[in-house]
N, C-alpha and C positions, 0 to 999 in steps of 0.2 A: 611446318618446321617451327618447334618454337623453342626461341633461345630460352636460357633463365640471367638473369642480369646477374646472381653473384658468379656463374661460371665467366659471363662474360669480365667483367670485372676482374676477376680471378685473370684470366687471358691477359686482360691488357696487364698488369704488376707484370708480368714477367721480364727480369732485366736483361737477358741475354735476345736480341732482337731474333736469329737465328730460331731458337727454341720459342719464342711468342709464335714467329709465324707459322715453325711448324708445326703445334700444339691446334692453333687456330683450322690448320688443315687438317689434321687429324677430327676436331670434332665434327668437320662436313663432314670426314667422311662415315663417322659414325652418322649423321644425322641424314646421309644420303642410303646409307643401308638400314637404317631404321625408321621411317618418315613419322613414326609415333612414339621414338621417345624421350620419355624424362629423363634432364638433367637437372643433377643439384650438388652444393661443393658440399662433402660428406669425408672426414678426417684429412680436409685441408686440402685436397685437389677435388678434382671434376669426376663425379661418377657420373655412368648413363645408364640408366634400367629401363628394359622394357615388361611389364606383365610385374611390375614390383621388381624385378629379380635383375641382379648386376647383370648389364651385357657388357660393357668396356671401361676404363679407365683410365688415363692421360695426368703423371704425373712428370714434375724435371728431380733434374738433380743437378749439380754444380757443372757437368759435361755429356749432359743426356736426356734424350725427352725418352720416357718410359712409358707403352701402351702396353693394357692387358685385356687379354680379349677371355671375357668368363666363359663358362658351359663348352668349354674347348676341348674334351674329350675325344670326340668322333672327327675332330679336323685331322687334315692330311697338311701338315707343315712343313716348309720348305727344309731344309737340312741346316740347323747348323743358326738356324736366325732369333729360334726363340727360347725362352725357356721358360721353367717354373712346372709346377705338379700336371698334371693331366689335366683339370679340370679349368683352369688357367694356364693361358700361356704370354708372357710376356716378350718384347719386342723392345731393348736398349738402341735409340739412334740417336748417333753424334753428328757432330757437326760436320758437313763435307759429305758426309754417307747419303745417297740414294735411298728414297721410300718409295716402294711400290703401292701406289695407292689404293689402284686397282685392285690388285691381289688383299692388301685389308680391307678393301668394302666387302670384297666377297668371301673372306673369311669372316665378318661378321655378320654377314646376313645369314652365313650357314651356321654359326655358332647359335644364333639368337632363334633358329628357327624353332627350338623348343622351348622355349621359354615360354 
């Protein structure tokens, strides 16, 4: 598992403590469902690609940590949680709201399997 220091960096600036640790949770859990890939910060938040090619993304906004899981066409998504075009699918979580973590690791290890 290897970190890259500007994501980490990236992580700690974040002022809302809330959205730092959830961010921070979210990249295990990208880096538990992909033990091989690269992070780098790429238009000012954290991508993670594996084979070159986007598999996730972890961005905030002023009351939300925003994840988008790429190559998300052939996923079977919960009802009602995510959105964006077919080929991504994002996931807005606020503060107070439950993440299933489980269920995102294994939406990304089956999103990422072709890649």
């Amino acid at each position: 598992m290897t970190h890259n220091q500007e994501v980490s960096d990236f992580l700690a600036e974040i002022k809302e403590p809330w959205q730092r640790e959830l961010a921070a949770r979210l990249r295990e859990v990208v880096h538990q469902a992909l033990p091989d890939v690269l992070e780098r910060i790429q238009y000012k938040k954290p991508h993670f690609l594996k084979n070159g090619k986007y598999a996730a993304v972890i961005s905030t906004s002023k009351d939300a940590v925003s994840f988008t899981i790429f190559n998300a066409t052939g996923l079977i998504l919960p009802e009602g949680l995510f959105e964006g075009p077919p080929e991504r699918k994002t996931i807005k979580i606020r503060q107070g709201h439950e993440v299933d973590t489980d269920q995102l690791l294994s939406l990304v290890k089956q999103a990422a399997e072709t890649l």
